[in-house]
C-alpha angles and dihedrals in degrees: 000000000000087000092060086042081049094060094029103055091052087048088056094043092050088041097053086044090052089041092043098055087049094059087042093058098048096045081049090055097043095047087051098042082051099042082039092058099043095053107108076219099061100038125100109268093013120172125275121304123272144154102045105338119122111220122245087247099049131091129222103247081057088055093051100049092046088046108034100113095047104099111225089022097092118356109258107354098197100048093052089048086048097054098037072059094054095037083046089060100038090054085049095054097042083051085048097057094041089069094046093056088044101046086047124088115232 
């Protein structure tokens, strides 16, 4: 009989682990499906974005400026910043000679 109680005992632990997980992983659906619903982010029609959201209507360049010194948000800030500056001014200066060739009899 201690032979049966020796297999027996191993089948029940692994079955409450296995049952157990399964009750874990439904309380832990339902508890995010209910904290997920009552969030005023989450929800139709919700208020304007804010944290780390970029609106609809700006542009990156925009989120990264606002966002720049928030760490995880973009990957370096002031690197990006660093670099729309550089593009700014090189768009300035091509339109600048554009006008120049234009402006200048050939």
């Amino acid at each position: 009989m201690s032979d049966a109680w020796g297999l027996l005992i191993p089948v029940i632990v692994i079955a409450v682990i296995v049952l157990v997980g399964i009750v874990m992983k439904k309380l832990q659906k339902g508890l995010f499906e209910q904290l997920g619903a009552s969030t005023p982010g989450t929800a139709p029609g919700a208020g304007p974005f804010s944290g780390f959201q970029q609106s609809p209507q700006e542009s990156r360049e925009d989120f990264v400026r606002r966002h720049w010194q928030r760490p995880g948000v973009v990957a370096d800030g002031v690197t990006l910043v660093d670099l729309y500056d550089r593009i700014r001014a090189l768009e300035e200066r091509v339109a600048q000679a554009e006008r120049r060739s234009a402006a200048s009899p050939d």
